[in-house]
C-alpha positions as CSV (number, residue, x, y, z in Angstrom):
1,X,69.4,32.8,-96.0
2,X,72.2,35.1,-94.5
3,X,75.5,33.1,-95.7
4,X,78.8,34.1,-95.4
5,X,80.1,36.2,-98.3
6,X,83.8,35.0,-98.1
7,X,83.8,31.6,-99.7
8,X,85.8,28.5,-97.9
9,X,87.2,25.5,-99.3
10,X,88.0,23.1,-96.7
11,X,89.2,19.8,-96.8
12,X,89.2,17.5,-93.5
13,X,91.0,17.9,-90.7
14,X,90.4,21.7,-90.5
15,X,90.8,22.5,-86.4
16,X,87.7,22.9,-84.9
17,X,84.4,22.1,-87.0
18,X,81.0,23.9,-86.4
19,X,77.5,23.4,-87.3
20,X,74.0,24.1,-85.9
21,X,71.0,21.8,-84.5
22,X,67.4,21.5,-83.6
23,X,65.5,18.8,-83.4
24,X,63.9,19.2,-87.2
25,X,60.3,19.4,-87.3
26,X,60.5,16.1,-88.0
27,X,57.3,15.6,-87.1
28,X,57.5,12.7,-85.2
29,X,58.2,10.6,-81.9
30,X,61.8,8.8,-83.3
31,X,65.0,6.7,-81.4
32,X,67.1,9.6,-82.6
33,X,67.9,12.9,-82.3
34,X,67.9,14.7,-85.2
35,X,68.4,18.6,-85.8
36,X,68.6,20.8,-89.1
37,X,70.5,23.7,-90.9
38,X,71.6,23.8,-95.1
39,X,72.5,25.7,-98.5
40,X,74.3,24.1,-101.9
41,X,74.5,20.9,-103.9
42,X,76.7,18.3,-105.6
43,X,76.6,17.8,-109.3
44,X,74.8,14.5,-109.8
45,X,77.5,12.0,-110.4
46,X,80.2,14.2,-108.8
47,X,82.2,12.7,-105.7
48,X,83.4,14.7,-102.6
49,X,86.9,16.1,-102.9
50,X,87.5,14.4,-99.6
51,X,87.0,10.6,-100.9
52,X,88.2,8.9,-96.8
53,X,85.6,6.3,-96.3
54,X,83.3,8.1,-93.8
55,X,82.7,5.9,-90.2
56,X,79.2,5.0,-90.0
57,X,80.0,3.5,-86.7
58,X,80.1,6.9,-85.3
59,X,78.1,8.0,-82.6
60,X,77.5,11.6,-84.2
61,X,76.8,12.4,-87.6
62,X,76.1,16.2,-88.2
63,X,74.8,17.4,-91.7
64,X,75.2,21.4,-92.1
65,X,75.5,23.6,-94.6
66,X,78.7,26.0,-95.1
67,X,79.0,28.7,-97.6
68,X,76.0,27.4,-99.6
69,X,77.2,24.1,-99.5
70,X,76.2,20.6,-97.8
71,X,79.2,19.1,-95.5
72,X,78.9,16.3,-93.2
73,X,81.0,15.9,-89.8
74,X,81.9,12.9,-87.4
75,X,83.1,12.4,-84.3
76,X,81.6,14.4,-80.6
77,X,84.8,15.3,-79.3
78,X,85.2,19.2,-80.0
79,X,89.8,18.5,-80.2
80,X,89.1,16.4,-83.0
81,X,87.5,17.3,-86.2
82,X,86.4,14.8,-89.5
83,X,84.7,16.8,-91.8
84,X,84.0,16.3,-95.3
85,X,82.3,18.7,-98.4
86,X,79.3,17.2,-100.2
87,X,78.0,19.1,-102.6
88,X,79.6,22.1,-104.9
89,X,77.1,23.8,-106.8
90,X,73.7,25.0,-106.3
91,X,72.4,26.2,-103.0
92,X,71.1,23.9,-100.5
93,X,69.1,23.8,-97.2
94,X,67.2,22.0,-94.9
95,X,69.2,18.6,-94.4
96,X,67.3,16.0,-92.2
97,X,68.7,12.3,-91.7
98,X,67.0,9.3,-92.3
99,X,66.7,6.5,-89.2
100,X,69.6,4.6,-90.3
101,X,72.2,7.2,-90.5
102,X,73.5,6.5,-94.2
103,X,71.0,9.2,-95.9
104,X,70.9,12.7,-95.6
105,X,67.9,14.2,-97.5
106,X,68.2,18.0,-98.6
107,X,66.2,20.3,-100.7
108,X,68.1,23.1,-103.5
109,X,67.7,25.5,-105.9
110,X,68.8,24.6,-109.6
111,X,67.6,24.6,-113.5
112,X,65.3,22.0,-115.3
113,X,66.9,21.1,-118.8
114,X,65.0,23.9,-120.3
115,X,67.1,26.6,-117.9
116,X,63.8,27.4,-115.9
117,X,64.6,27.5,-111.9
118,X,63.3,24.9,-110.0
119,X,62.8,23.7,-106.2
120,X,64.6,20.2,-105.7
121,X,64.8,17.6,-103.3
122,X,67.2,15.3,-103.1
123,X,68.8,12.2,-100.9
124,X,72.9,11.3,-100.5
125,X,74.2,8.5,-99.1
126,X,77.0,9.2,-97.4
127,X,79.2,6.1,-97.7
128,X,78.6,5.5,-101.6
129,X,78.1,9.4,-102.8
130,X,75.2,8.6,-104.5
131,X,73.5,11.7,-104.9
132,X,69.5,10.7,-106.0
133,X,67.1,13.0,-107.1
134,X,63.5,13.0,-105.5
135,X,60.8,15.3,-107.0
136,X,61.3,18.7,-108.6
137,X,58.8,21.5,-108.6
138,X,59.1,24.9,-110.7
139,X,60.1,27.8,-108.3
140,X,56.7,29.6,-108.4
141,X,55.3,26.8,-106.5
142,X,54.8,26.5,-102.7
143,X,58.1,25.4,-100.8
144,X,58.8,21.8,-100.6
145,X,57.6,20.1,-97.3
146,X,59.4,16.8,-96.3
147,X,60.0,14.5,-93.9
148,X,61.4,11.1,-93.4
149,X,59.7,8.0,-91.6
150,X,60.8,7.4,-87.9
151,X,61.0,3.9,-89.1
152,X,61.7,3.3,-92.1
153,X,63.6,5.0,-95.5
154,X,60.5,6.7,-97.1
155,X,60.2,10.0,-97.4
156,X,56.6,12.0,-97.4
157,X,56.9,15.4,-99.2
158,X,53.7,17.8,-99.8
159,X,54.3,21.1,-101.9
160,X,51.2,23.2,-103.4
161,X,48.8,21.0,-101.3
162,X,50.2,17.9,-103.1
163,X,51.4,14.4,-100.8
164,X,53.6,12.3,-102.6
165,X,55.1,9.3,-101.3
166,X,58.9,7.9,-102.5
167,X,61.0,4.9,-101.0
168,X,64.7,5.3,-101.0
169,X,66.8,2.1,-101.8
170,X,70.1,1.5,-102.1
171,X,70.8,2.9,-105.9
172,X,67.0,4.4,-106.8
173,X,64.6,6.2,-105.4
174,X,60.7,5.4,-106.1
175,X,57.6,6.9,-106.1
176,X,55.2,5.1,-104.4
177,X,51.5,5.6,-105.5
178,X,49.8,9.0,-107.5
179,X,50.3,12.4,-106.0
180,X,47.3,12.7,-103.2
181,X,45.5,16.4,-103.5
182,X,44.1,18.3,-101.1
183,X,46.7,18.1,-98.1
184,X,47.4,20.8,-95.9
185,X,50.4,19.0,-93.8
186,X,51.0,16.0,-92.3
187,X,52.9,14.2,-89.5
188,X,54.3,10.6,-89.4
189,X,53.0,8.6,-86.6
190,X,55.3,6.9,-84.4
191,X,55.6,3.2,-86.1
192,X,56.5,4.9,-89.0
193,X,53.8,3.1,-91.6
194,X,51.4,5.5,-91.7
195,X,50.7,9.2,-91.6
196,X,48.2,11.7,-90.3
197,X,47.2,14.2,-93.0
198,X,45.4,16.9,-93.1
199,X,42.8,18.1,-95.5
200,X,39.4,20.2,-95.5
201,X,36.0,19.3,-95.8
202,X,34.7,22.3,-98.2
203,X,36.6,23.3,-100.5
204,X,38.0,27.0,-99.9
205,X,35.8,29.8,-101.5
206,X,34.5,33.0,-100.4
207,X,31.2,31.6,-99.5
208,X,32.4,28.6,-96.8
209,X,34.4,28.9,-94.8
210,X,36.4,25.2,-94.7
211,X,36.6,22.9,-91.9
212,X,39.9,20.6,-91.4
213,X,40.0,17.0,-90.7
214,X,42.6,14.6,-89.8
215,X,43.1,11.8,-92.1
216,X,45.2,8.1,-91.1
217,X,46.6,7.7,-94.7
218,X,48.3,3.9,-93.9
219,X,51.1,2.5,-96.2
220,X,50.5,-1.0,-95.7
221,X,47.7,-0.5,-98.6
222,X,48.1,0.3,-102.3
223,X,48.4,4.4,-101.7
224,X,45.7,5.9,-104.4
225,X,43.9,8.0,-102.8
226,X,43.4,9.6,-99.3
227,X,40.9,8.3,-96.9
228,X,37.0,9.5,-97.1
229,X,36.2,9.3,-93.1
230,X,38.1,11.5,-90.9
231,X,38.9,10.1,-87.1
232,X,38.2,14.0,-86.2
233,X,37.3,17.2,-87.6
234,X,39.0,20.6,-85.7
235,X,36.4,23.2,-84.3
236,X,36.3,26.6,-86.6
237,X,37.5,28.8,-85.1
238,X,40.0,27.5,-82.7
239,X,40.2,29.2,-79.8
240,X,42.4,29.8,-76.6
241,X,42.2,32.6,-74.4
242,X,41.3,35.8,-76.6
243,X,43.0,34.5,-79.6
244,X,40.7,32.6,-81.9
245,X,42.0,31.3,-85.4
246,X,40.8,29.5,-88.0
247,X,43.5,26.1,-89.0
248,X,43.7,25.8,-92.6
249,X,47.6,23.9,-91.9
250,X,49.3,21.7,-90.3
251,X,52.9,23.2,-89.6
252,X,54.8,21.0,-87.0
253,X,53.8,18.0,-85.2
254,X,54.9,15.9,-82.7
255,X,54.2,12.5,-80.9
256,X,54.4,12.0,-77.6
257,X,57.0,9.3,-76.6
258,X,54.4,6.3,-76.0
259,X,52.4,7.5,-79.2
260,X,49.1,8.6,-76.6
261,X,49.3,12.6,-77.1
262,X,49.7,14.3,-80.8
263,X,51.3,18.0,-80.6
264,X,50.2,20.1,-83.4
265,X,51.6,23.7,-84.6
266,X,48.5,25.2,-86.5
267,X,48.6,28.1,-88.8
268,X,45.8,30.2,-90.5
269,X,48.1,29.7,-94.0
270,X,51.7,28.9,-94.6
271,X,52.5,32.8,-95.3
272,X,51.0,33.5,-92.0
273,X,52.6,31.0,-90.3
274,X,55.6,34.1,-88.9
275,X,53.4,35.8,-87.9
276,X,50.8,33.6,-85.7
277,X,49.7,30.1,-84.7
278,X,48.2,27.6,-83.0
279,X,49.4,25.4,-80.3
280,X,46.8,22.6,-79.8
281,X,47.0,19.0,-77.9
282,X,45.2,16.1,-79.8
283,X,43.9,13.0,-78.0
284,X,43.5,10.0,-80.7
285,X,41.7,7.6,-78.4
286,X,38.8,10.5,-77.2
287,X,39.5,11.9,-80.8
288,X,39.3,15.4,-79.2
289,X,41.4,18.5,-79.6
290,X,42.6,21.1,-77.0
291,X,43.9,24.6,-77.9
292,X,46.6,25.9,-75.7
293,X,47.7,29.4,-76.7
294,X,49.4,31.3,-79.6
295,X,52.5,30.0,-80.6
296,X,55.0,30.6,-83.4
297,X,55.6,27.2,-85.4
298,X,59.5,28.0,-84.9
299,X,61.5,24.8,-84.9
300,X,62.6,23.8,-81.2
301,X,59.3,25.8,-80.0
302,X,57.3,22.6,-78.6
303,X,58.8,19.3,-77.2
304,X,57.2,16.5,-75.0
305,X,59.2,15.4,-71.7
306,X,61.3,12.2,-72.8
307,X,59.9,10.4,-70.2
308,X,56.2,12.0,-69.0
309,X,53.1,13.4,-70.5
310,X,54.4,16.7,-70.4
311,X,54.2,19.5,-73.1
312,X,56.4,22.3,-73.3
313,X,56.1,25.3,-76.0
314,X,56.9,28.7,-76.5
315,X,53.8,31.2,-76.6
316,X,53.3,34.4,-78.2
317,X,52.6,35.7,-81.7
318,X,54.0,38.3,-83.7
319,X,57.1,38.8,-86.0
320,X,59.6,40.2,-83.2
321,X,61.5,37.5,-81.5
322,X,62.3,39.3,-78.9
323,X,59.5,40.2,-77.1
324,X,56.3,38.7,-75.9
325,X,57.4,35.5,-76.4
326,X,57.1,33.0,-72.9
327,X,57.8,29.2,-71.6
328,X,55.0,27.3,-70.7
329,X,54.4,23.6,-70.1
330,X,51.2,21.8,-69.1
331,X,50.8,18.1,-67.8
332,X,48.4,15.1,-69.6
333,X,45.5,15.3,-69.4
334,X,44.2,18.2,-68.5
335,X,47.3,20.2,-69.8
336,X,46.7,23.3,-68.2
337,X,49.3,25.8,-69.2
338,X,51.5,26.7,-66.6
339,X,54.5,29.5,-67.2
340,X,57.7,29.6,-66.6
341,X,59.7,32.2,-64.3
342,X,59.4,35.3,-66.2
343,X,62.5,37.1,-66.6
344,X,63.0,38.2,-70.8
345,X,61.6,36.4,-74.2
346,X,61.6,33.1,-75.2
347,X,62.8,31.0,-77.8
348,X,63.5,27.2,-78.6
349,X,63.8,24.9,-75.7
350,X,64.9,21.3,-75.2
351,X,64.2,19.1,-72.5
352,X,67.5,17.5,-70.4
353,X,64.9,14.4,-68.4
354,X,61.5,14.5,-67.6
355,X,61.6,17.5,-65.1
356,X,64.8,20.0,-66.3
357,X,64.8,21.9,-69.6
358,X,66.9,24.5,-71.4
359,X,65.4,27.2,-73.1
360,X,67.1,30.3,-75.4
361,X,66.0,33.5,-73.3
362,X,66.4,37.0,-74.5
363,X,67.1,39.7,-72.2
364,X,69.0,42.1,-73.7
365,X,68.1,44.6,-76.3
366,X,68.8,42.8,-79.9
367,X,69.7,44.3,-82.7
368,X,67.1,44.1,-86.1
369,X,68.6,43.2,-89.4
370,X,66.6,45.2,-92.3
371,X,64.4,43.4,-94.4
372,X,61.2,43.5,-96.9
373,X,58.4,42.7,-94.7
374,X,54.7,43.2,-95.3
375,X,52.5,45.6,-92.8
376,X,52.0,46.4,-89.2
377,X,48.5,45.7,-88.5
378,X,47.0,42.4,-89.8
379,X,43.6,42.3,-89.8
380,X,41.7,39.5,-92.1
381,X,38.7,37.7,-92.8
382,X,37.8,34.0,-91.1
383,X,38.8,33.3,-94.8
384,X,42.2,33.7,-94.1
385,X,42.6,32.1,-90.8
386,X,42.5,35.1,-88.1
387,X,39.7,37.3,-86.9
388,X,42.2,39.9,-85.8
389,X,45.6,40.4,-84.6
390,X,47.3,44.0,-84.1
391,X,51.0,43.9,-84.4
392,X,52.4,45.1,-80.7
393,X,53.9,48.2,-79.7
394,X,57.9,48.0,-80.9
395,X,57.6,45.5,-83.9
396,X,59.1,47.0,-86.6
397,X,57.6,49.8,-88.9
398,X,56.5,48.1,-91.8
399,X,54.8,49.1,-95.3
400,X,51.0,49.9,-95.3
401,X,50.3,46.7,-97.3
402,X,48.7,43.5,-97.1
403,X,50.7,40.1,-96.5
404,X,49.5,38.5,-99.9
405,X,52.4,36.5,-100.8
406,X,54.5,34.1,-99.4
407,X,57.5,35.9,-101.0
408,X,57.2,38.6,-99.1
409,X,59.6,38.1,-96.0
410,X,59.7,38.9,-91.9
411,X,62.6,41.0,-90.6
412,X,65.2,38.6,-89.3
413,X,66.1,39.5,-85.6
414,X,69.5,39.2,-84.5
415,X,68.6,38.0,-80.5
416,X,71.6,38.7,-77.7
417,X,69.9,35.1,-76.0
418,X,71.8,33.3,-73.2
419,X,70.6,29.2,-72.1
420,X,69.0,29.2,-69.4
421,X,68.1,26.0,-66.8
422,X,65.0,25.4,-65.6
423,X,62.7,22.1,-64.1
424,X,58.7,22.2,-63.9
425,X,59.0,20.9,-60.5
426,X,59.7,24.3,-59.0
427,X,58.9,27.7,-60.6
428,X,61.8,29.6,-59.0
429,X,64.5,27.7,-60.2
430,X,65.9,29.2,-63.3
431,X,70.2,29.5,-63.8
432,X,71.4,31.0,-66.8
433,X,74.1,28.8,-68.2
434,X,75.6,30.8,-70.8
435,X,77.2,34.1,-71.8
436,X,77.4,35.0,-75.4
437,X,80.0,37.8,-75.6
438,X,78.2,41.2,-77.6
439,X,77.1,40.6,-81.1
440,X,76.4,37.1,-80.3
441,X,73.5,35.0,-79.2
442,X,72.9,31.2,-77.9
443,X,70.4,29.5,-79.6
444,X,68.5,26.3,-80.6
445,X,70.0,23.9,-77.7
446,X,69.4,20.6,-77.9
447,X,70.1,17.3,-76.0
448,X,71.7,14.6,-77.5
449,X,71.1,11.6,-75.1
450,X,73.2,9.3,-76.5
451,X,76.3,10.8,-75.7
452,X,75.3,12.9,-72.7
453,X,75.8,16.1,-73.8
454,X,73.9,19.6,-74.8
455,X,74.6,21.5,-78.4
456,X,73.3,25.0,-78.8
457,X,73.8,27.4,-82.1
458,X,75.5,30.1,-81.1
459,X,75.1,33.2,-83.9
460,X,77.0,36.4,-85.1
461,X,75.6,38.5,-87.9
462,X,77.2,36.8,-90.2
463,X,77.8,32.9,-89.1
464,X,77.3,30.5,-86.8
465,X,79.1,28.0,-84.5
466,X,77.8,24.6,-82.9
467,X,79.2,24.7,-79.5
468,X,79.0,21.1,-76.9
469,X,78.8,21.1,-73.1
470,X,77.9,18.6,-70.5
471,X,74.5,19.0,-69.0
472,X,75.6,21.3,-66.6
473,X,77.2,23.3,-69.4
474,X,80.8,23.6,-67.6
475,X,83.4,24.4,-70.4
476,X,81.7,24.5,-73.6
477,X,83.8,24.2,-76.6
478,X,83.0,24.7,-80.4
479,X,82.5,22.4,-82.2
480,X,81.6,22.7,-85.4
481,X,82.4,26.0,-86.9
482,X,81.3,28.4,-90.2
483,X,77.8,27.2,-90.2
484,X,75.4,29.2,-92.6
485,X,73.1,31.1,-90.4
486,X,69.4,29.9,-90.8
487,X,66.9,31.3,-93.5
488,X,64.4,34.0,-93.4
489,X,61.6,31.5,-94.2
490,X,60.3,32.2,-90.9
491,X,60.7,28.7,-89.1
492,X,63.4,28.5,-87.4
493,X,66.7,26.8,-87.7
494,X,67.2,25.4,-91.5
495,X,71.0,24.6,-91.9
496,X,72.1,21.8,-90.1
497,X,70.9,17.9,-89.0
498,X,72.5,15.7,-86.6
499,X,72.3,12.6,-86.1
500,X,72.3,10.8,-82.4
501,X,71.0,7.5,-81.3
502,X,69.4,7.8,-78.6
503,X,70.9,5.1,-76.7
504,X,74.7,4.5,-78.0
């Protein structure tokens, strides 16, 4: 994660405050809005500096991470600014709110009492400062995977194809059931007591090639083990127009609003996932699967209409943001993909109603922040999840090696990206709505509904700012400032949350 070097202490009251959102891969259909960015911790036991009794009345809540560190900020009006510092010690990232608004869950960095690093997760509750540790996992094992239920304060986490299950309370947190193996992502379904998993048939050797199934794994039972029959099993390969890939995870998911449609971000492996993916339509009740395109499983990139069977994602593979990379939506239930006005490259999107959406558009040439990356031409086995994919003409040179680790990182693009306005109903109506000045670029917009207003990141090279505007983004002010840009994990925004009823 790019962070600012210059380290801030700020108490409340500190002018304008700024902070970053996207609707967190949540994955799932929930009442609120929720969006995520974060870096550093709190000492367990340690209070915040700022000890004023935080409103949890208020309409907004926005989790972010500054300098390394977790702060929390209230209030939607940009002239008035309530912030407070959380944690003050090792790095944090990835905040996400639970459904009531008093937790925010984020993951960290730290030591086990032997001094051996670790990967952490943990959950604060806001008005007591109770700062509760979840599950630790050594730091050579795959990166935590989490999410909270729409419904409810448990928390699903899967790390080194591992589900484990933990209820929050008020002063504990507890594990709920053994750890489940074989799990290759997941998504909460929409009442919030029970989750979709999914998991392979064979297991994964150089002989068979595996085939994934999607699992119902129901909380209202004593949770010991996942469920033998599958309510479907995924084609191998997937395919959609000349792009054929074989799933082996589940990346992103997302309900539609009435629960009838399942959105799913496939990748050939978690490594790969910056580099290519799936974007696939699931119909529970036919128990059938359509593949739509390639698609990035970037945070933001895929959204249902709030209030129709429509689908909108971002297509187009490869590790450079800024090019090849286009709108399209398609309608229930024949979802064919339809594209939006062409005009630059495409990034996260957010719908405003059921017709008019917002979408991050590159059109100017960006500038390419140096970084280890792994090689220009990817070409690998149905083992590893692609038949073949050539890197396109102005990616970046990269080193004549094979991507075989997930350490090994994508070159992070610094876009010049204006919003732009657009609505499936006609494909000729597109408005840009913003104007980053040079060195800057607008990104991750979201709609927050409950108070009627559109937030949007908008990044520098070395920070960013959470800027507010009405829908028809007429004077937009910052709002939150000194946000920690997001990571180089390759999906997407990672360093704020917010939190926003959806009807206030």
């Amino acid at each position: 994660m790019v962070a600012t070097k210059q380290k801030r202490a700020r108490v409340q009251n500190t002018g304008f405050v700024l902070g970053s959102i996207i609707l967190s891969m949540t994955f799932l259909s929930a009442p609120v809005t929720v969006a995520s960015i974060s870096k550093n911790t709190l000492v367990p036991g340690q209070r915040s500096l700022n000890t004023q009794e935080f409103p949890l009345t208020s309409r907004i809540k926005v989790a972010f991470v500054r300098d390394g560190n977790l702060w929390v900020h209230w209030s939607d009006d940009p002239s008035f600014s309530n912030e407070r510092q959380l944690t003050f010690s090792n790095p944090v990232t990835d905040p996400q709110w639970s459904v009531d608004g008093k937790w925010i869950a984020y993951k960290t960095l730290g030591e086990n009492l032997q001094g051996q690093p670790q990967r952490e997760l943990r959950v604060y509750n806001i008005s007591t400062d109770r700062d509760l540790s979840v599950t630790q996992v050594p730091i050579n094992h795959s990166p935590i995977q989490y999410a909270w239920s729409p419904k409810t304060l448990w928390i699903a986490v899967c790390t080194d194809q591992k589900l484990h299950l933990h209820q929050v309370t008020g002063s504990r947190v507890l594990g709920q059931g053994p750890s489940l193996l074989g799990v290759h992502g997941f998504v909460w379904n929409p009442h919030g007591q029970s989750l979709t998993v999914s998991t392979w048939s064979a297991d994964h050797s150089t002989d068979v090639q595996p085939t994934m199934e999607l699992k119902v794994l129901s909380l209202n039972t004593s949770v010991k083990s996942l469920p033998k029959q599958a309510w479907l099993r995924l084609p191998s390969p997937l395919q959609a127009g000349s792009v054929r890939l074989w799933p082996h995870d589940v990346i992103n998911g997302q309900w539609s609003e009435d629960g009838h449609w399942l959105a799913l971000s496939l990748a050939p492996s978690p490594q790969w996932a910056p580099l290519t993916g799936m974007i696939c339509v699931v119909n529970p009740k036919n128990k059938s699967i359509q593949p739509l395109s390639e698609g990035l499983p970037q945070t933001g990139w895929m959204g249902w209409s709030p209030d129709s069977h429509v689908l909108a994602w971002t297509a187009g593979g490869g590790t450079d943001l800024t090019r090849n990379k286009s709108l399209f939506w398609a309608i229930a239930p024949n979802f064919n993909p339809q594209a939006a006005p062409l005009g630059g490259s495409d990034g996260s999107m957010t719908w405003l109603n059921a017709h008019s959406l917002v979408v991050s558009r590159q059109t100017a040439n960006p500038r390419i922040v140096p970084q280890h990356v792994p090689s220009t031409s990817v070409q690998h086995s149905a083992m590893m999840g692609l038949e073949k994919r050539t890197v396109q003409a102005g990616e970046p040179n990269l080193p004549s090696k094979t991507l075989d680790k997930p350490s090994q990182f994508f070159p992070r693009y610094l876009r010049h990206a204006s919003l732009y306005g657009l609505t499936t109903m006609s494909k000729d109506s597109i408005r840009i709505l913003t104007a980053p000045p040079p060195g800057n670029s607008d990104e991750y917009p979201v709609w927050l509904n409950g108070v009627q207003k559109l937030a949007w990141l908008r990044e520098s090279s070395t920070e960013a700012t959470l800027y507010t505007a009405d829908s028809k983004v007429q004077n937009p002010h910052p709002w939150i400032r000194h946000v920690d840009l997001p990571g180089d994990e390759g999906h997407g925004i990672s360093t704020l949350s917010i939190y926003c009823p959806k009807y206030s």
